[in-house]
C-alpha positions as CSV (number, residue, x, y, z in Angstrom):
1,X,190.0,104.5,256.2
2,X,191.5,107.5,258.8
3,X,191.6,110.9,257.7
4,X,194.8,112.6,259.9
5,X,196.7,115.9,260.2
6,X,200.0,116.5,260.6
7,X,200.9,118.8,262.9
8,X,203.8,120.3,261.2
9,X,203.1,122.0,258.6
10,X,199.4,121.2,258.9
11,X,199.0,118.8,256.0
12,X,196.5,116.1,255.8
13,X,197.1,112.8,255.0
14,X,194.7,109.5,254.7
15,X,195.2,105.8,255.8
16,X,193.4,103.1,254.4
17,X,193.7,99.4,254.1
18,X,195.7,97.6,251.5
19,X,194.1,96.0,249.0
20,X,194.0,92.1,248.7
21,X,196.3,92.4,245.7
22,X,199.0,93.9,247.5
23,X,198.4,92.1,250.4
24,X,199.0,89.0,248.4
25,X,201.9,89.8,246.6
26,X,205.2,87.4,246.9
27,X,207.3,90.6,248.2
28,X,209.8,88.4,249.4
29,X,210.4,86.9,246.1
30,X,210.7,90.2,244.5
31,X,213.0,91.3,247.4
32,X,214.9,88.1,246.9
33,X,216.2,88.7,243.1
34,X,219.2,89.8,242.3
35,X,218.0,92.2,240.0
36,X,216.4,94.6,242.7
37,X,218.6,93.7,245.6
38,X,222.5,93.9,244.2
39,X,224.9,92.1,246.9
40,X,227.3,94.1,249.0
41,X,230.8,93.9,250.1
42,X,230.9,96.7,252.6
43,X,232.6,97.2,255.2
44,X,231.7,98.9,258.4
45,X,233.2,102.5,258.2
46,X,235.4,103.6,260.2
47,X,236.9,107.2,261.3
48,X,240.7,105.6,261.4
49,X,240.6,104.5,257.8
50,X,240.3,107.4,255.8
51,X,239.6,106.7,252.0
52,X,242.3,105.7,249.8
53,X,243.7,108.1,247.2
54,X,244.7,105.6,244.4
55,X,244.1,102.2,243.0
56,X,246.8,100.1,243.8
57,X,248.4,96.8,241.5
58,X,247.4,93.8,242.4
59,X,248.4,91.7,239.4
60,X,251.0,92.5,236.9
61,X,252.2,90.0,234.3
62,X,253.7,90.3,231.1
63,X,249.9,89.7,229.4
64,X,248.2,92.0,232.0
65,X,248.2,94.6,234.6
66,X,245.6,95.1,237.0
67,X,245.0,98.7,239.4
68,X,241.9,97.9,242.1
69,X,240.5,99.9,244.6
70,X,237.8,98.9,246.8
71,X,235.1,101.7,247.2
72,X,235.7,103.5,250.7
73,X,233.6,107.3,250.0
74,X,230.5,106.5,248.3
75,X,229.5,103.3,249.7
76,X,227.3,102.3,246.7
77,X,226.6,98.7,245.4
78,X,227.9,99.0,242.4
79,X,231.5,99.0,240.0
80,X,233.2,100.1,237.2
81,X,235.5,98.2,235.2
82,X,237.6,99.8,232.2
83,X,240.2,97.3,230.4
84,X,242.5,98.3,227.3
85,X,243.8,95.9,225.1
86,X,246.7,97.4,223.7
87,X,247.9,96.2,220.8
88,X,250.3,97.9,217.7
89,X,247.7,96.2,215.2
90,X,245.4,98.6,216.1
91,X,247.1,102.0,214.2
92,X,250.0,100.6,212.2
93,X,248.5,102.0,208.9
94,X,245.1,103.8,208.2
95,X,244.0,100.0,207.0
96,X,244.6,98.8,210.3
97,X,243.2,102.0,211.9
98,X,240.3,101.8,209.7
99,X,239.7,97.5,210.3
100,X,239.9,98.4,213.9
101,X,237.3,101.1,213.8
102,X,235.1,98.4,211.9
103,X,235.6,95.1,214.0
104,X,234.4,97.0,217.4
105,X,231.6,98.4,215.8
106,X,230.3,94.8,214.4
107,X,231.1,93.9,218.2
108,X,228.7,96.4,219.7
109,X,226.2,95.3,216.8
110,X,226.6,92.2,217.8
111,X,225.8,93.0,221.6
112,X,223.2,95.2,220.6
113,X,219.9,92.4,222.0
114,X,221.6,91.7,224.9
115,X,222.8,95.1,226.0
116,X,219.0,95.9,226.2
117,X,218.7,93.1,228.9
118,X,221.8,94.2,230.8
119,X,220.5,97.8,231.1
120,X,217.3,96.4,232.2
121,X,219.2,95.0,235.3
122,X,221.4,98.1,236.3
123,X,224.3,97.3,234.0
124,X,226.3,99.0,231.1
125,X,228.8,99.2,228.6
126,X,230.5,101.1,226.4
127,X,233.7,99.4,223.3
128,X,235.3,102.1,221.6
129,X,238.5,101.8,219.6
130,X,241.4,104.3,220.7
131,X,245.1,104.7,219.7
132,X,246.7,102.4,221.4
133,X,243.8,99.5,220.9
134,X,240.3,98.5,222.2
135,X,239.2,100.3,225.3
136,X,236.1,98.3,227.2
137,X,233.9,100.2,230.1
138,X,231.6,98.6,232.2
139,X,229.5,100.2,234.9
140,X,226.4,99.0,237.3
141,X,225.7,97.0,240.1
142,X,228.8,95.0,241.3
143,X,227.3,91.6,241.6
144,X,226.1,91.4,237.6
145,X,229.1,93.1,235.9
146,X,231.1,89.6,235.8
147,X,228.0,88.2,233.5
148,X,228.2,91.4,231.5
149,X,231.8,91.3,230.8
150,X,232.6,87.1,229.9
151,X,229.4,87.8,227.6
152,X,231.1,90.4,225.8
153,X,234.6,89.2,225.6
154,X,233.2,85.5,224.4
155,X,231.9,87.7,221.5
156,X,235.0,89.5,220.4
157,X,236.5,86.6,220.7
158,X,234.2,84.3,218.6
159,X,232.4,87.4,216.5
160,X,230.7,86.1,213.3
161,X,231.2,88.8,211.2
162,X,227.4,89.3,209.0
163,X,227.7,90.6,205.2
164,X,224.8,92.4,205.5
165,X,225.7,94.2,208.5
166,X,229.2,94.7,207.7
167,X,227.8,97.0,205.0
168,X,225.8,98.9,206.7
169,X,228.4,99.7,209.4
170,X,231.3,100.3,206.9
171,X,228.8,102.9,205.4
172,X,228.2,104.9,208.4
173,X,231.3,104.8,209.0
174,X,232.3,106.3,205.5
175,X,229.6,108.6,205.4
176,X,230.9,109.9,209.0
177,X,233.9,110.4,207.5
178,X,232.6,112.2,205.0
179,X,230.7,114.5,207.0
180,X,233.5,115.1,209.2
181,X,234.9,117.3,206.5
182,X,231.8,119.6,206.9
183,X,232.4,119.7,210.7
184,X,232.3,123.3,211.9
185,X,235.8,125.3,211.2
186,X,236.7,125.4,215.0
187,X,235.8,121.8,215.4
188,X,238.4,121.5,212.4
189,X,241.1,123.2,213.7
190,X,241.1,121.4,216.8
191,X,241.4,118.3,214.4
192,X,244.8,119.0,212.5
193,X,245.9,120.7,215.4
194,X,245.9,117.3,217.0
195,X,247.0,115.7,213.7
196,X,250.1,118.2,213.6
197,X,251.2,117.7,217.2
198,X,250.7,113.8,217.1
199,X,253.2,111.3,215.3
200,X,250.6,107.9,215.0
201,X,247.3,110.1,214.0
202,X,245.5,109.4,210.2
203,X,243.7,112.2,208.6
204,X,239.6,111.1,207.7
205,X,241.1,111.5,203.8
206,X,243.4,108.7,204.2
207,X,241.1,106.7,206.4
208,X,238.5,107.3,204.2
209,X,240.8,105.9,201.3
210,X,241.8,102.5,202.4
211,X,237.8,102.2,203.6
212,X,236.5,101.6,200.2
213,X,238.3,98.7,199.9
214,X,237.8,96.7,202.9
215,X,235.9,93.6,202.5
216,X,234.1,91.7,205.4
217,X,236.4,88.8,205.3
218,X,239.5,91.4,205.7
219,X,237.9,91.8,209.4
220,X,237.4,87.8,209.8
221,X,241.2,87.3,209.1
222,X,242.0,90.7,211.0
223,X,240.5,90.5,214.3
224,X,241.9,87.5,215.4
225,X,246.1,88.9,214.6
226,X,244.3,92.0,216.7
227,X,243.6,89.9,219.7
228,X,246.3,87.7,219.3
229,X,249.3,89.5,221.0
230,X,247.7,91.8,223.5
231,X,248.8,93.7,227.1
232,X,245.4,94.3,229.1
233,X,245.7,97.4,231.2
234,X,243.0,97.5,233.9
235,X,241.2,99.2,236.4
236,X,238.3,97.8,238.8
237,X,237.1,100.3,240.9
238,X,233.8,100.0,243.1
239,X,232.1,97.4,245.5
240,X,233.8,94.5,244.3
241,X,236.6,92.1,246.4
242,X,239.9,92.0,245.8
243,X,240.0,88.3,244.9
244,X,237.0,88.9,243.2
245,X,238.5,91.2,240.7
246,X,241.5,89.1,239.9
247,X,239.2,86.5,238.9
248,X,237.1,88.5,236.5
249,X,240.7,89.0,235.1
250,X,241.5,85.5,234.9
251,X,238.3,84.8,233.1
252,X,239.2,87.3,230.3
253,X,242.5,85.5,229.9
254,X,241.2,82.4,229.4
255,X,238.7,83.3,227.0
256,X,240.9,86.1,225.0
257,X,244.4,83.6,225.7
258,X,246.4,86.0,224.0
259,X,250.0,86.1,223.9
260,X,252.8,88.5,225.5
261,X,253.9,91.7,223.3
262,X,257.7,92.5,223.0
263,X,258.8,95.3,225.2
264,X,259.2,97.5,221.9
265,X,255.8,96.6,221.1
266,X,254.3,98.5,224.4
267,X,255.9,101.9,223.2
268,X,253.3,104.2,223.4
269,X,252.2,107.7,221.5
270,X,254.8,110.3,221.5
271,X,254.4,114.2,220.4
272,X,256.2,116.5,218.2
273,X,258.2,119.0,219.4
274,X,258.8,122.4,218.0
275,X,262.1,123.9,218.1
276,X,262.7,127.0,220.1
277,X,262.2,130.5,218.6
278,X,259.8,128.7,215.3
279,X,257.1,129.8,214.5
280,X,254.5,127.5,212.5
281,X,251.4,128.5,210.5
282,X,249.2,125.7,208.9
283,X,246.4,126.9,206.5
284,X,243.2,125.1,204.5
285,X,240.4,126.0,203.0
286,X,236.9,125.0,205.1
287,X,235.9,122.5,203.0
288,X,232.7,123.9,202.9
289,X,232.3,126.7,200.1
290,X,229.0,128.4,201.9
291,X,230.3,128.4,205.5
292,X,230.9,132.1,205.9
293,X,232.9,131.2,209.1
294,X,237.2,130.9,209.4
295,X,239.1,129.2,212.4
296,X,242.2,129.4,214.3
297,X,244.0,127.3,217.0
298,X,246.7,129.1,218.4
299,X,249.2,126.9,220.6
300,X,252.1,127.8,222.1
301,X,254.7,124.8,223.6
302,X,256.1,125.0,226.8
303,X,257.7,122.2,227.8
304,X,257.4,118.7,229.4
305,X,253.6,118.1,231.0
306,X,255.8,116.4,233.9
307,X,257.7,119.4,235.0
308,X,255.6,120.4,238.1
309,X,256.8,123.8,237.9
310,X,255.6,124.5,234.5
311,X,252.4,122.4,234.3
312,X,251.5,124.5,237.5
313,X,252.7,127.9,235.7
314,X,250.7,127.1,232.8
315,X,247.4,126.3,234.4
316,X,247.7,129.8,236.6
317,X,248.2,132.1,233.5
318,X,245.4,129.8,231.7
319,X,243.4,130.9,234.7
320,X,244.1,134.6,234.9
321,X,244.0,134.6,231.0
322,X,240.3,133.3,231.0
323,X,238.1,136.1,231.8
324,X,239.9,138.6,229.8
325,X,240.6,136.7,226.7
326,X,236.5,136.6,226.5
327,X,236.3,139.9,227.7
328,X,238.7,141.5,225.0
329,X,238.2,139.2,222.2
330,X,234.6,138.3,222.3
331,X,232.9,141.1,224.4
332,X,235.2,144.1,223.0
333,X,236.5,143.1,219.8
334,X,233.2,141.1,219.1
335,X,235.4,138.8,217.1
336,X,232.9,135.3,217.4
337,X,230.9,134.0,219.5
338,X,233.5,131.0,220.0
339,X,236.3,132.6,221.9
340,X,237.8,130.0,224.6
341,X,241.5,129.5,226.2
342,X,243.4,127.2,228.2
343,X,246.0,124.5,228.6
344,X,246.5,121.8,226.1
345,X,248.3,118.4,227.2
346,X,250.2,115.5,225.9
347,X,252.3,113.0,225.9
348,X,255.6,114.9,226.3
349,X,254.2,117.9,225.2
350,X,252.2,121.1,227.3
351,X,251.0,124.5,225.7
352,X,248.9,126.9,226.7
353,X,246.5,127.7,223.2
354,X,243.6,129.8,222.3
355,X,240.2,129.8,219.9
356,X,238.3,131.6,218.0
357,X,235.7,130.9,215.1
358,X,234.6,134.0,213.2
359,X,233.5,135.8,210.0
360,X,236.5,137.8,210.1
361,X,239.8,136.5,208.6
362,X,242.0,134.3,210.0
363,X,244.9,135.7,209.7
364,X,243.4,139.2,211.5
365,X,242.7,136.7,214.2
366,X,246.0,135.8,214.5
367,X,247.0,139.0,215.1
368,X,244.5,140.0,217.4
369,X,245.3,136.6,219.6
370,X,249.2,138.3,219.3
371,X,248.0,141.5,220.1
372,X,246.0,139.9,223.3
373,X,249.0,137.9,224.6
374,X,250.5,141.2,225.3
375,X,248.0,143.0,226.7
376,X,248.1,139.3,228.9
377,X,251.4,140.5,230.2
378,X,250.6,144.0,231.0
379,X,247.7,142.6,232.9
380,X,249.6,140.3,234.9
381,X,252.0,143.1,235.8
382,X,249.7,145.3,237.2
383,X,247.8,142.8,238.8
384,X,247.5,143.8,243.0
385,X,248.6,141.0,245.4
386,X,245.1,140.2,246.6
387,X,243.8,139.8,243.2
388,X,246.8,137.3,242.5
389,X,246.3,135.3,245.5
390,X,242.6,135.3,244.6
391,X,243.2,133.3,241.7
392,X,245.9,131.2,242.9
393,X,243.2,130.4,245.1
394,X,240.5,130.0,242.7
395,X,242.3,127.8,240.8
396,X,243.3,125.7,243.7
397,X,239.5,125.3,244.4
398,X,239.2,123.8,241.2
399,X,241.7,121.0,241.4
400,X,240.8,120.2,245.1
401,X,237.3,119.7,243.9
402,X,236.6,115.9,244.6
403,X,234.4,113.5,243.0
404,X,230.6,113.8,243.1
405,X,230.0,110.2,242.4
406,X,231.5,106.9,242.1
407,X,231.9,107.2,238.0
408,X,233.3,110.6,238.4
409,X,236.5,108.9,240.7
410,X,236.7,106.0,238.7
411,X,237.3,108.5,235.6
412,X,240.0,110.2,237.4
413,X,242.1,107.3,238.2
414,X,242.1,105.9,234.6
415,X,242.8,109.1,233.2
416,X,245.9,108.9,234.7
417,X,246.3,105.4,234.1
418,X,245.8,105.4,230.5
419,X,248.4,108.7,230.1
420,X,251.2,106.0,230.6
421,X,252.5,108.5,234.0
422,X,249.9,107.0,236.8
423,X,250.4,110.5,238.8
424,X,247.6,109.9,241.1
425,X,249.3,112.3,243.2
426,X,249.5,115.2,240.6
427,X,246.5,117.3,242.1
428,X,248.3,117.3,245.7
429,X,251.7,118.6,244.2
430,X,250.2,120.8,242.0
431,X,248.4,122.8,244.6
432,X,251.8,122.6,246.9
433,X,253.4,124.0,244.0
434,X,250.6,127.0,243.2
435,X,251.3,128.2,246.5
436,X,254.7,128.5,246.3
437,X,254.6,130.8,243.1
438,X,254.8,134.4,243.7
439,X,253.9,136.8,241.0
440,X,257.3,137.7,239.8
441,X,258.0,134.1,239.1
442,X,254.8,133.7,237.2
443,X,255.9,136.7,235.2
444,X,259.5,135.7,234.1
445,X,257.3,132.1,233.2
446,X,255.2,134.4,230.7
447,X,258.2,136.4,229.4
448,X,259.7,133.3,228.4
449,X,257.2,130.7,227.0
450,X,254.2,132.9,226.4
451,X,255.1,136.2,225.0
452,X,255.4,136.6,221.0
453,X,258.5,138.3,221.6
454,X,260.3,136.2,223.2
455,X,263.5,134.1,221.7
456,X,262.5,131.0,222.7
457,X,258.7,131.4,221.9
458,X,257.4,128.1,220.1
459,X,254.2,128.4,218.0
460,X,251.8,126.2,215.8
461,X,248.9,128.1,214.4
462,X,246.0,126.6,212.4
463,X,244.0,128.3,210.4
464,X,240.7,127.1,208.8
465,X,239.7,130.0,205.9
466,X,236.1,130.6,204.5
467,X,236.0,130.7,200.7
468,X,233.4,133.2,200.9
469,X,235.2,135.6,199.5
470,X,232.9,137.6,197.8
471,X,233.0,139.9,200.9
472,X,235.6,142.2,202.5
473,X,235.6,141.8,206.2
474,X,236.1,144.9,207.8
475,X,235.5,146.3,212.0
476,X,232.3,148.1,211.7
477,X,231.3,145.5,209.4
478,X,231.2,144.2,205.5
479,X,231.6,146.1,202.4
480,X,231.2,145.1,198.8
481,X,234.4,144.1,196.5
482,X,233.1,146.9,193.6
483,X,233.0,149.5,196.9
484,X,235.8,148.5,198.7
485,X,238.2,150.9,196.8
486,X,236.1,153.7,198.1
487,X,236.5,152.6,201.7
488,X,239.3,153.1,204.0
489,X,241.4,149.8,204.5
490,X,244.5,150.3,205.9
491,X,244.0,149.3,209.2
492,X,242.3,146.2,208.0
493,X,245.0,145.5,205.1
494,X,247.8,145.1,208.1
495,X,245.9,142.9,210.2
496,X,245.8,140.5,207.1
497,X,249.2,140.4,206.7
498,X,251.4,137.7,208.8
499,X,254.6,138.5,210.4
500,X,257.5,137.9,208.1
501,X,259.2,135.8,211.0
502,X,256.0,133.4,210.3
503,X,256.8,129.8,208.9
504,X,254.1,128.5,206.7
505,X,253.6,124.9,206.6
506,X,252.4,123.6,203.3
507,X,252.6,119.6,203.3
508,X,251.7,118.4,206.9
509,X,253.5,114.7,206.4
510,X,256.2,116.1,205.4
511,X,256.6,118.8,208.1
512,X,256.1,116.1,210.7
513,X,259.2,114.1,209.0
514,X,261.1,117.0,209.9
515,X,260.1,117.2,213.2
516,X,261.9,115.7,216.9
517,X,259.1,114.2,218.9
518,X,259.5,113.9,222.8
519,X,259.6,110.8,224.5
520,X,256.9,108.1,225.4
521,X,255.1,108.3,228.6
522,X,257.1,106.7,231.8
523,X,255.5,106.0,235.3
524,X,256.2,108.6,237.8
525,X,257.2,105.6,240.4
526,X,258.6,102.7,238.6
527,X,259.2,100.7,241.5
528,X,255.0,100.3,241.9
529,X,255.3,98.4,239.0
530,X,256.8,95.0,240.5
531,X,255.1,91.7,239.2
532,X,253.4,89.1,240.9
């Protein structure tokens, strides 16, 4: 044994002999398994080949499509693989919706023994059900995500569905919708926001419906007309080879052999458009009775999410509007301590909205958020030119900021693969296009699409109301209903009233009915979308 020091920064340290058990140990073996020491496909790096910016196609049939890119920036031995089966089985009705929902839980039930296994060696998954079908994420080390994914696939092809399980699964599931009613009013708002702006969404209560009656041989007959007719839409991103990826492909054909979907089939989500100059107001109770708290989501449309020039408008005034929105509704007004704003996106549809939860009444929310949108303006006006060109720079900073990790990259690209647009360019134009955008523009944007006063201002509102009523809410706090006559309520008795140019909406389905929705998603570059 040697005792030593270091001479910087004076540390000792000891040396001794190993002991016969490690000296013995089969190191090489242990070095040797795959488990420990993943294989690579790495290339030497080079400063002429600078990373690539997007996947690209390298298969595209009439069953699949397939987007690879071979890892060039993080250099790690490992992949990610995300597939979606898209099928129009999957959200038909709130039966098929709910059978759906049912079948790829059993799946991951199913997989539940040997998921702990593939953790064990570096690799994971992750089968949830989404709109358009079955979405399937798997991530690890490259060389034992092939095993990973013909396990899984095998199983929903040949699942076994078990009674016993079955109903346990369909009654978490029912009790999850259940609860979902007592979600938190801003958490709910959110929720028929989405439901009112969306024309293939099911609310919990008629999910929750068709549930009761679902029996586990339903999902024995189902699953198979689910996996029958299917498009796979794919992305394998990582340490993997090109021709290695189109195999893993090819191996889920085989085993899924599903056949081709009609080009009507493929038409995917689309969004509801509000006409110019309406303005909508949805209301409901919170479902809870002793939740002292009320909601709103306030959203305003702009226009299409493709138009460079307004996406780019409305992510500048989202970031200009951000620290004052807190500042004046949280900090001043002290209106909740959930007060948050920004840009909402969808298919054919963009809006800028807003958030609050609070004690106070919704509808004096909604007039303070009306109030704040033109205080917004006033800001903007009398904003300097440095303080403008510090947040168009602050915001360009954020969408230049690149990918920590491997996952995070691989997240981007489907993002944008899964929106049905495949703008992997969208963050260069967008900062091209901030940086052409002088204030003036920025304020005819907001005198048009953002201000309450203007003619073509388009507004949904939702608006989640405490039944605690047993209490008036007032500014400098709460006041009995036998005192309340005694107190001075004006102010507070026109902040609850709406705006007579307000539209209220009292049957959601039949609102929607009523409403033009904006066309399906198309690919910014058709002509990447040759097959072969």
């Amino acid at each position: 044994m040697i005792c030593n020091t270091l001479p910087v920064p004076n540390n000792q340290f000891l040396l001794s002999q190993a002991s016969d058990f490690v000296s013995s140990a089969p190191w090489d073996r242990f070095l040797c398994n795959k488990i420990f020491k993943p294989k690579t496909n790495l290339p030497p790096m080079s400063d002429y080949n600078p990373p690539a910016k997007r996947p690209d196609i390298i298969k595209n049939t009439q069953i699949c499509r397939l987007w690879y890119k071979k890892d060039n920036t993080f250099w790690v031995p490992k992949a990610n693989i995300c597939l979606m089966f898209k099928s129009p089985l999957a959200n038909t009705t709130p039966i098929h919706h709910v059978r759906t929902r049912l079948y790829t839980e059993l799946v991951k039930d199913a997989l539940n023994e040997y998921l702990y296994n593939a953790e064990i060696a570096g690799v994971s998954y992750n089968l949830n059900y989404q709109i358009q079908g079955l979405v399937l994420r798997l991530n690890g080390y490259n060389d034992k995500l092939p095993i990973l994914l013909e396990k899984i696939v095998i199983k929903m092809k040949n699942l076994k569905v078990d009674p016993e399980r079955f109903s346990l699964i369909k009654e978490r599931i029912q009790r999850g919708y259940k609860n979902s009613l007592l979600d938190s009013p801003h958490q709910q708002s959110t929720y028929y926001l989405n439901y009112l702006t969306n024309d293939n969404i099911w609310t919990n209560e008629e999910k929750l419906e068709v549930l009761e009656n679902i029996k586990y041989e339903d999902i024995e007959m189902f699953y198979p007309e689910l996996l029958g007719h299917l498009f796979i839409e794919s992305l394998i991103h990582g340490n993997i080879l090109k021709d290695d990826a189109i195999k893993m492909l090819q191996k889920v054909e085989e085993i899924l052999q599903p056949k081709a979907l009609l080009p009507s089939q493929l038409i995917g989500s689309r969004s509801v458009l509000i006409p110019e100059g309406k303005k909508f107001i949805y209301q409901r109770n919170v479902f809870d009775i002793n939740n002292i708290n009320s909601a709103i989501e306030y959203y305003i449309q702009i226009g299409d999410p493709m138009n460079k020039e307004l996406r780019t408008k409305s992510s500048l005034v989202a970031q200009i509007a951000n620290e004052p929105c807190f500042d004046q509704l949280r900090t001043k007004e002290q209106l909740g301590y959930i007060v948050t704003s920004g840009t909402k996106s969808q298919v054919s549809s963009l809006g800028f909205k807003l958030k609050i939860q609070s004690e106070r009444d919704s509808i004096h929310l909604e007039n303070r958020i009306e109030d704040f949108l033109n205080k917004l303006q006033t800001i903007i006006e009398n904003m300097s030119e440095q303080e403008y060109q510090k947040q168009i720079q602050s915001l360009i900073v954020k969408k230049l900021e690149k990918p920590k990790n491997l996952s995070q990259e691989s997240f981007r690209y489907w993002n944008h693969i899964k929106s049905g647009y495949y703008d992997f360019e969208q963050v260069d134009t967008d900062v091209e296009e901030l940086r052409k955008i002088e204030k003036q523009d920025l304020l005819e944007f907001y005198k048009k699409f953002i201000n309450p006063n203007s003619p073509v201002y388009k507004k949904l509102s939702v608006h989640l109301r405490s039944q605690k009523s047993n209490k008036t809410k007032l500014n400098d706090g709460f006041v009995d209903e036998e005192k309340k006559d005694d107190v001075v309520v004006k102010t507070e008795e026109l902040e609850l009233e709406l705006k007579d140019y307000n539209e209220i909406i009292n049957d959601m389905v039949l609102w929607k009915s009523h409403m033009k929705l904006g066309p399906t998603a198309t690919p910014v570059e058709s002509e990447m979308f040759k097959s072969f």
